[in-house]
N, C-alpha and C positions, 0 to 999 in steps of 0.2 A: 829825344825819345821820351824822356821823364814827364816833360811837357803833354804833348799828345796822350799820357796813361791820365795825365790832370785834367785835361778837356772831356776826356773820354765818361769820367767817372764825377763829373762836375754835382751833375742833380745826386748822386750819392754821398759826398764825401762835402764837411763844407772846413776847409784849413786857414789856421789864421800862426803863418810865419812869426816867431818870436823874434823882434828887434829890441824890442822894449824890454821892462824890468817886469818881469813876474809875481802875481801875489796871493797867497790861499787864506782871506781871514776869515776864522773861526767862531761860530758862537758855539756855548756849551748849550744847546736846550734842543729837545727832540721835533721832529715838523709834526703838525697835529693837521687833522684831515675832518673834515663835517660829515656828518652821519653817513649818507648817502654815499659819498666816497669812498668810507670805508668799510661798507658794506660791498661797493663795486673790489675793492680790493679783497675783502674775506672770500669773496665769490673766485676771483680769478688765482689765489694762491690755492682753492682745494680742489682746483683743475690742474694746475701745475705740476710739474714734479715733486716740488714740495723741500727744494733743497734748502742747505742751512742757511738761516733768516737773521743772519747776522748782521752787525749795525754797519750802515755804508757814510761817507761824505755826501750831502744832499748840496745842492748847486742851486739857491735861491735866488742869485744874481749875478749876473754879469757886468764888468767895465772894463772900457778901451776906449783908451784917449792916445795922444801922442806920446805919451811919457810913460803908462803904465797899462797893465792888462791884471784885474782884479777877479777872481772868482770868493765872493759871500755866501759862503757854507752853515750852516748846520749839521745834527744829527739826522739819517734817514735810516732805513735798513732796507735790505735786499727784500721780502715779505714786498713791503711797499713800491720796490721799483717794479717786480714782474707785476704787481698786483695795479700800477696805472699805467701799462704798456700802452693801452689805446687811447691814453691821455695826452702822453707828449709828443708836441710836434715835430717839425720835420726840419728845426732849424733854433740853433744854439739861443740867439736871440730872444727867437717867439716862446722859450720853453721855461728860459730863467722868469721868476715871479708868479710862477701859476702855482694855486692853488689846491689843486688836483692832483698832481703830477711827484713821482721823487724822479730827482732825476743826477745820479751818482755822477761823481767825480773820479776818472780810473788812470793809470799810468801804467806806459811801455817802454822799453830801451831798446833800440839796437845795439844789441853787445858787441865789442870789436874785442878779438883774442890779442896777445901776444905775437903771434905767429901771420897777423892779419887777414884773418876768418870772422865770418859773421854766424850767429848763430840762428837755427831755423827749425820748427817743430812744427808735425801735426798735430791738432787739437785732439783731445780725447776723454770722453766720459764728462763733460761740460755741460750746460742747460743753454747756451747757446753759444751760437757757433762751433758747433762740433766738425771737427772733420777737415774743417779750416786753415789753413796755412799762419804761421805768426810767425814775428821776430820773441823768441820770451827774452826775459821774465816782462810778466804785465800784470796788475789787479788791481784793486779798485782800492781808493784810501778810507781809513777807518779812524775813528776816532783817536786811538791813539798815536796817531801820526801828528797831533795836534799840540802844540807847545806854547801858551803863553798866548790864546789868541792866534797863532798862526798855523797851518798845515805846514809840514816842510814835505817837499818834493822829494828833498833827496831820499829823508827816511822813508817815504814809502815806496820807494823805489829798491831801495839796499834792502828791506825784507822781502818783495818777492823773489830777486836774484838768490839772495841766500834760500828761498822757499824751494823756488825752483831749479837751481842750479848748484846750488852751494855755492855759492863765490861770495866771499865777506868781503866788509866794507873798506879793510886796510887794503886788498887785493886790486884797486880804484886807481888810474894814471890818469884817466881822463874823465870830466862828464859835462854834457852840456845840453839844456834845453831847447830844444828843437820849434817845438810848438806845438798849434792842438789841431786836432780832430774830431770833429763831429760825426757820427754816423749817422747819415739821414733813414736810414730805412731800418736795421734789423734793431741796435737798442736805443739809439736815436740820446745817446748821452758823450759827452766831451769826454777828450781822452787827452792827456800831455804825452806829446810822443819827447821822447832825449836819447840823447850815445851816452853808452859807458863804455869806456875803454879798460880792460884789465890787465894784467901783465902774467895772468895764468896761459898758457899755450889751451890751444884745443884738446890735445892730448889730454892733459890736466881736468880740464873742463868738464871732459867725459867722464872720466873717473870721479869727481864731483857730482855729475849729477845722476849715475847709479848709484849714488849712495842715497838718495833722497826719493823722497816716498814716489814720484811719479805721477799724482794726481790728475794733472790737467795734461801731462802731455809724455807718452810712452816712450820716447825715443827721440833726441836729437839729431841733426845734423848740421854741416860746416858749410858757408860759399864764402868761394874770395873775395875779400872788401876792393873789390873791382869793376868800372862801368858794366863791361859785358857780362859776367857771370852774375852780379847783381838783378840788371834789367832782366837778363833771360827767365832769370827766379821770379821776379813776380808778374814775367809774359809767360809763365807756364804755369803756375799753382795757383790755384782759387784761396786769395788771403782774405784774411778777415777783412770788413771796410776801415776798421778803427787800423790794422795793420799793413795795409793795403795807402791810407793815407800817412802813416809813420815814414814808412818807404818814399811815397813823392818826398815828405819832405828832407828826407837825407838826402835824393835826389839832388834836388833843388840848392839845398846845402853844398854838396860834393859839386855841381854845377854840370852834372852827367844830361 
């Protein structure tokens, strides 16, 4: 089944299973843009919504060999990703070293409860993908997720769980990285999909995240970490593509 949602969604999504050893290295210095570009970007952020234009992980290059899989980052900001939408292409490869383009570096977990539930939200009040089906927590990494020359995965992952759900970091049994996702059509930027396993129940989880401001996403809900109530979840909901390909890859993982 997982299969056949992967064939289905091929030209959308492009996924690259993590075997290998993972790596985020960092420069400190901001991407710079030539006149004209970023005039095309002042033009397209005061059409936009105009949301907060805070600083993002920009993806200047890509590596994969047999032994490793490397993302060369810099400084980018959000301003600059909506601002060269119609710059980047349609594939992780072609997109790394351009020019023109920022093109963010973001990360997702399927959270697995205590009680063995998954966690599942509609999107809300977002600039894109609104409306959307996700696994949270997910967000884009930011500068200071960066240590020593390195991005770590994990912290930027523990701040949006704690953003979004409240669940700290000691609260952690399990976590592992999954792999990435491409979204070829709507932001058309890589995404590290990973599992966190936590030892809080669902129960708990709720009441966690009524406590927290609700930004991205009004209301949760719970499916069992189980072939069929899985697959039905996202053979019924319109998910994101970035969380839409998180899913095959747990799939494929779980061997569903």
């Amino acid at each position: 089944m997982i299969k056949k949602v992967l064939e289905e969604y091929e030209d959308s999504i492009e996924l690259i299973f993590i075997e290998s050893s993972l790596s985020i290295d960092f420069e400190h210095k901001k991407q710079r843009f030539d006149t004209e570009t970023q005039d095309k970007i002042n033009a397209n952020w005061e059409e936009s919504k105009k949301c907060f234009n805070g600083e993002l992980i920009h993806v200047n290059k890509f590596l994969k060999d047999d032994t490793r899989i490397c993302f060369l980052t810099q400084i980018g900001s959000y301003k600059d990703f909506i601002g060269t939408k119609d710059e980047r292409p349609d594939s992780l490869m072609l997109a790394c070293g351009k020019a023109d383009c920022c093109m963010p570096l973001s990360i997702g977990a399927i959270v697995i409860t205590k009680d063995g539930k998954i966690i599942v939200a509609k999107r809300n009040g977002t600039n894109l993908n609104n409306d959307f089906w996700s696994f949270p927590a997910e967000g884009y990494f930011n500068p200071k997720h960066a240590i020593n020359g390195q991005v770590s995965i994990f912290n930027g992952i523990a701040d949006e769980l704690k953003e979004e759900l409240g669940i700290n970091i000691n609260e952690l049994i399990y976590f592992r990285v999954l792999g990435i996702v491409f979204d070829r059509v709507i932001t058309k930027q890589p995404y590290i999909a990973i599992i966190w396993k936590t030892n809080l129940s669902s129960f708990e989880i709720k009441s966690r995240f009524n406590k927290t401001k609700r930004e991205e996403f009004k209301i949760i809900d719970f499916i069992e970490n189980k072939k069929i109530p899985f697959l039905d979840f996202i053979k019924e909901h319109e998910l994101t593509l970035h969380n839409l390909g998180k899913a095959i890859l747990y799939g494929l993982y779980m061997e569903w």
